[in-house]
N, C-alpha and C positions, 0 to 999 in steps of 0.2 A: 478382239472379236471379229468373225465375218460373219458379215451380215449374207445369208445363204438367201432368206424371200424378206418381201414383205407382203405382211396378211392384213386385212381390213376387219376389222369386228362388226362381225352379223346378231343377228338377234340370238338369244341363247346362248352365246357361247362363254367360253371360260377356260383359262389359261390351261386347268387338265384337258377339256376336249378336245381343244388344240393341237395339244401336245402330243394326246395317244390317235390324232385325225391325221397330224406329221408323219409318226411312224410309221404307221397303217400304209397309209401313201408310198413311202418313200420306195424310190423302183419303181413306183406307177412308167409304162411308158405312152408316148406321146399320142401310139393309137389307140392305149385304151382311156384316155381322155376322149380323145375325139369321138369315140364311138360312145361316150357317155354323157354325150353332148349334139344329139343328131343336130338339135335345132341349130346348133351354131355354126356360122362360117368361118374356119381358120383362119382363112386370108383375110377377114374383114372383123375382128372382134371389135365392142364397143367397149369403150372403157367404163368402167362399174356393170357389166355384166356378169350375175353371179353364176360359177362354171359349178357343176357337179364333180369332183374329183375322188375315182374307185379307190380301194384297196388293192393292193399291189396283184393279189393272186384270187380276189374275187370282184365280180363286178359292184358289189352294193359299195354306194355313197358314203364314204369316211371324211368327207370333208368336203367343204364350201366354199370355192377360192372367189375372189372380188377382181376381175380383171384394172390390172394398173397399166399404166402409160408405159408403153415398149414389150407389151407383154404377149408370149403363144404359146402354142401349144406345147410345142417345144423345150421353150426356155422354164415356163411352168415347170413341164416331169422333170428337169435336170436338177434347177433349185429345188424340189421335196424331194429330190436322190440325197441332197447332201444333208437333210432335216432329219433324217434314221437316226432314233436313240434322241434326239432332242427332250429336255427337260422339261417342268415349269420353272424352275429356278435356272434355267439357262435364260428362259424367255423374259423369267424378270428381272434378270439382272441384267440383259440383253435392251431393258427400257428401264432407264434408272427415272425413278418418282412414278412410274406406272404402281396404282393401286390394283392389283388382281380383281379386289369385291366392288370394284367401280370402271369396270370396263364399259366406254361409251360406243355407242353402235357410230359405225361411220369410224373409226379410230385405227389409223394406221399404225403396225407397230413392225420393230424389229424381229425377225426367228431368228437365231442363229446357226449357222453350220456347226453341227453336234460337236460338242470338241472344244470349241476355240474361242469359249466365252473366259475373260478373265477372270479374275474374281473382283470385285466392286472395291473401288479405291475408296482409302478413307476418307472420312468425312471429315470437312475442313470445317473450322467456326469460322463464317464468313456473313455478312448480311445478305453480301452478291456472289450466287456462285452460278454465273455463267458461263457457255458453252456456244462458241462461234459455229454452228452446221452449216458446213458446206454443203450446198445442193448438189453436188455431181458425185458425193461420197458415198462407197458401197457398206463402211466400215466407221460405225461412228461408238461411241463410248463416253460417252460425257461422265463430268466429275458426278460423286455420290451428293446427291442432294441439291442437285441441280434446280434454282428455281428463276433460272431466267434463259432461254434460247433466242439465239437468231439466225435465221435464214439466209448463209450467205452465199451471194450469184457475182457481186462484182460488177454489175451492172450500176451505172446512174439512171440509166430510162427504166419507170416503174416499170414502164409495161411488160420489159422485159424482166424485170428482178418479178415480178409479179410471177409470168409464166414458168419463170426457174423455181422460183420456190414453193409451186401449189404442192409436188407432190410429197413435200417434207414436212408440212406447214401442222398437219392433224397429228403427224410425230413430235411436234419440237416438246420440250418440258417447259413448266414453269409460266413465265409472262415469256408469249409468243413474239416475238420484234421481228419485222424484216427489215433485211438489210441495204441502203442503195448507197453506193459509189464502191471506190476499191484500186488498187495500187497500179491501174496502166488506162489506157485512153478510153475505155467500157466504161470506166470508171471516174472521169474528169469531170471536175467540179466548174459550171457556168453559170452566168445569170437567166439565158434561157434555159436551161434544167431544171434550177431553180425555182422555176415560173410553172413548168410542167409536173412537178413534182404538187407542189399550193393546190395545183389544178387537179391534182387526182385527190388528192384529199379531202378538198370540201366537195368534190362529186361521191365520195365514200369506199374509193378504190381499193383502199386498205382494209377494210372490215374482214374480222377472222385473226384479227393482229391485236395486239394489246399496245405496239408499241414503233418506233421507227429507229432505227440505228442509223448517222449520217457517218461511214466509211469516210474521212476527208484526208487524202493523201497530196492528190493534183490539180490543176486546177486555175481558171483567172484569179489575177488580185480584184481588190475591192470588190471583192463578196459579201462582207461584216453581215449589211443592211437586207438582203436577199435571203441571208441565211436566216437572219432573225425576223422575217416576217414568214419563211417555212418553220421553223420551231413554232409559232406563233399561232400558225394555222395546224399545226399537230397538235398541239394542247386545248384550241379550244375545241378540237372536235374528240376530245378523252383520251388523245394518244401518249404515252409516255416516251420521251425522247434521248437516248445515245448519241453520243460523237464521241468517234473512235480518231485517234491522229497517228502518226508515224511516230513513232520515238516520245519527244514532250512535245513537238508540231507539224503540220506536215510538211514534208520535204520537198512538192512538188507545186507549192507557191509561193513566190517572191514575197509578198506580204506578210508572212506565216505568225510575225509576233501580235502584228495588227489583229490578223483573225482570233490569234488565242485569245487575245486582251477580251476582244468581244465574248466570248464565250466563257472564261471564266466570269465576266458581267453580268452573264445571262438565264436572269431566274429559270426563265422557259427549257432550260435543258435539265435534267432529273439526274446522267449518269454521264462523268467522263471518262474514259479509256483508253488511255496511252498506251501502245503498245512496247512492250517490255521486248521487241523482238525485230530482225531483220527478214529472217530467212522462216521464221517459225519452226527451223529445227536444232534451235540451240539447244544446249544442256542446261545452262543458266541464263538466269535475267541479263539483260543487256540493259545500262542504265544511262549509254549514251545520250545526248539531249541534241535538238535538231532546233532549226528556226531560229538561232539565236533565242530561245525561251529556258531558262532553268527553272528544274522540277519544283524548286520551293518556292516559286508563282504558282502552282495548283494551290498553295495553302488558301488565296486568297475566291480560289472558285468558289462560287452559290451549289455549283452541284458534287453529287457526290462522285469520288476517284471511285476507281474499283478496275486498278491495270486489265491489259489482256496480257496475258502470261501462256509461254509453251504449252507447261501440265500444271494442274492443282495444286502439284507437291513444291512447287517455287512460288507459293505464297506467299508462307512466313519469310522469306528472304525477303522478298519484294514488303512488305508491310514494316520490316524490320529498316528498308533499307528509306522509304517515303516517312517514316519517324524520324528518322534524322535532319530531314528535309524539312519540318515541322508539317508534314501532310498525313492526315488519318486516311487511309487506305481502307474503303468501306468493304473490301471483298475482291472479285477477280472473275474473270472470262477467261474460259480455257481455248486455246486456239486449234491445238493436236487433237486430229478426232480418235486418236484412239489412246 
């Protein structure tokens, strides 16, 4: 799927009037926005201001666009050029776990460029079936039945995974997580990050989040104790807690068995996830083990597995291949966004 706009849900609306307001639009061009728009200034829009947007070959109002972050005049008419002929079954298939009869006002969703919606992958018996969003992706597609998202930026500084992930964050499906660390130096695991991380928490930094994902790749040793008073302080203010590793640990701390140990020990963690992957464009699971840690030490984890894998459809491998290992495999994160 490409994802052509995204449109914010206004009062009223509904996936048909969307859909035939896309049409209508598409070809609009950029002056006769602006001209249907005196109040507004091109060069200075505010973001959430609501634009008027005509019909291609009359002036009256076919639609109500939500100005977004990066957004003009411009870029507007180009993306509803590519919305001509758009569906509502593009659109909802284009947001998987999007209820049509329950559209929230304020809700960011996907349109897609007419055309190039796949069709909905199957549905996996899973308990977890997550989906890794990348914040800088034009083109996302999560598995069918997706009830767990996270916002990923790569970032350890909240503040910055914070700012990357607002404008994804009213998209994600399921239990909302954002994501902090990630596989290069944005991303490096310390004890003062650590510190600053506790610190936006109980200030309530995260609100709008159901949940925290710790990306842990790189990073000082003797972290165990730092980690476990930030799980610590995400639970008791209702946050549900992830740690994702490299392979079975992560690759970019000396300590790595030591950390795991902690962390299979670790009531306060809800969800573990190994990644089943190098490059995230394999074909098949990768079931290499790192840290000196073997996969059938998960069996003894408090929380529950649930790999990140490529695509959906390398589930049942991966579940078939963690039974041998004597490890229940509660479900999966998809990493490929499309």
């Amino acid at each position: 799927m490409t994802t052509a706009l995204r449109y914010t849900i206004l009062p009223g609306d509904t996936l048909y009037n969307i859909a035939n307001g896309l049409d209508a639009a598409a070809g609009v061009s950029t002056q006769a926005i602006e001209e249907s728009n005196p109040s507004i200034n091109p060069n200075a829009m505010a973001i959430g201001t609501v634009l008027n947007i005509p019909a291609q070959h009359r002036s009256a109002t076919v639609l109500r666009y939500t100005v977004l972050a990066g957004d003009s005049f411009s870029k507007i008419a180009a993306e509803l050029g590519d919305c001509g002929g758009v569906t509502v079954n593009d659109i909802t298939n284009a947001n998987p776990g999007l209820n049509p009869n329950q559209l929230a006002i304020g809700q960011v969703i996907n349109i897609p460029a007419a055309g190039s919606v796949n069709p909905p992958s199957p549905v996996v018996d899973a308990q977890v079936i997550g989906f890794w969003w990348w914040t800088w992706s034009d083109t996302v597609n999560p598995p069918a039945g997706t009830n767990l998202s996270i916002a990923f930026s790569g970032w350890v500084d909240p503040a910055k995974a914070l700012q990357d992930s607002a404008a994804i964050r009213n998209s994600l499906q399921g239990s909302k997580y954002i994501a902090l660390g990630g596989g290069n130096s944005n991303g490096a695991w310390t004890e003062s990050a650590l510190t600053v991380i506790i610190n936006a928490i109980n200030a309530g930094d995260f609100a709008g989040y159901d949940g925290i994902a710790y990306d842990v790749e790189e990073g000082e040793a003797g972290l165990e104790t730092a980690f476990q008073q930030s799980f610590a302080a995400a639970k008791a203010k209702g946050y549900k807690v992830l740690v994702t590793v490299s392979h079975s640990a992560p690759y970019g701390i000396s300590d790595a068995s030591t950390l795991m140990q902690s962390f299979f020990d670790d009531s306060n963690i809800d969800i573990l996830s190994p990644q089943l992957y190098t490059t995230g464009q394999e074909s098949s699971n990768d079931y290499s083990t790192s840290g000196g840690v073997s996969w059938s030490q998960y069996a003894a984890a408090k929380a529950a597995v649930a790999p990140s894998i490529v695509n959906a459809s390398m589930y049942e491998d991966a579940k078939a291949y963690f039974d041998t290992q004597g490890v229940s495999a509660n479900g999966f994160i998809q990493w490929s966004q499309a």
